[in-house]
C-alpha positions in Angstrom: -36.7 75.9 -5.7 -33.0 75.4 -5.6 -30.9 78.4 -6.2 -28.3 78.3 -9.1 -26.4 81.4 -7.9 -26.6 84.6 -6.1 -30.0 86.1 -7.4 -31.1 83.3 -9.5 -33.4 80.7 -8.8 -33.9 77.4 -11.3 -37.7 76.8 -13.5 -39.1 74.6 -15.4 -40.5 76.1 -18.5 -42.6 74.4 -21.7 -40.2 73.6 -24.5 -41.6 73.6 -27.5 -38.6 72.1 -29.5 -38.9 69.2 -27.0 -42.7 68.4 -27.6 -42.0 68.5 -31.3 -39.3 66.0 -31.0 -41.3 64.0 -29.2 -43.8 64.1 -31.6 -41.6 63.0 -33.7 -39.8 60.1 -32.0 -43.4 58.7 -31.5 -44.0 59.1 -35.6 -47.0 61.2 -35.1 -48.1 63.7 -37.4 -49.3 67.2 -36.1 -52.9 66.4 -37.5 -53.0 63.4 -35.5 -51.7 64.7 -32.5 -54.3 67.6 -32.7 -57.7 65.5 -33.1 -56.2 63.0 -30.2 -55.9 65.9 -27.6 -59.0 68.0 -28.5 -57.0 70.8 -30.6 -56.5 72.3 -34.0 -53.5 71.4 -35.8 -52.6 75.7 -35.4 -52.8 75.4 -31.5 -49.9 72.9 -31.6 -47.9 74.5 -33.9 -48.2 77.1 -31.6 -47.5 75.2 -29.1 -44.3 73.6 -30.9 -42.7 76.8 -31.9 -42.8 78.2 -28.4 -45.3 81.1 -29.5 -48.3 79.8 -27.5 -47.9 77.9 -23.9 -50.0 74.9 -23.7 -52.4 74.6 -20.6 -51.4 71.9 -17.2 -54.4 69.4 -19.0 -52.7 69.7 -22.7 -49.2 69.0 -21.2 -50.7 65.6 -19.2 -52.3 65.4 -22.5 -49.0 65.3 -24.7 -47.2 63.6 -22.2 -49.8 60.6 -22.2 -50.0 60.6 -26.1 -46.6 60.6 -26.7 -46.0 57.8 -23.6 -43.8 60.3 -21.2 -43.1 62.2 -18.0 -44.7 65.9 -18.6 -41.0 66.8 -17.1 -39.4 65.4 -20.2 -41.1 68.3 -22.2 -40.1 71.4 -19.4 -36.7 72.6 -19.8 -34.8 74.7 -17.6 -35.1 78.1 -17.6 -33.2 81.1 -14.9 -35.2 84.0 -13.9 -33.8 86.7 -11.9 -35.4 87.1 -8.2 
């Protein structure tokens, strides 16, 4: 991983706000979203307001349905070491 600073190292983590913006950008209601990947409509408001953090198959999942990289819904995130 590359290191940020002294102690800190850079992640990747689930973004919830970013999932639901693409959700958005796509015009997709929740509902719809949650029937095309297998969930309930709960699960990905879970998922959305960064309570509950989707599975590696349900990020490929939203990535595919909303037509991008599983990257463009990670953010960064600093953890100590």
């Amino acid at each position: 991983m590359p290191r940020i600073r002294s102690g800190v190292r850079a992640r990747r983590k689930f973004s919830g706000a970013r999932s639901r913006k693409k959700r958005l950008d796509a015009g997709l209601r929740a509902e719809t979203v949650a029937l095309e990947i297998g969930r309930s409509w709960y699960s990905l408001r879970e998922y959305e307001c960064g309570r509950v953090v989707p599975s590696t198959q349900t990020l490929i999942d939203l990535a595919d349905l909303y037509n991008c990289a599983v990257d463009d819904l990670l953010e960064e995130a600093a953890d100590a070491m």
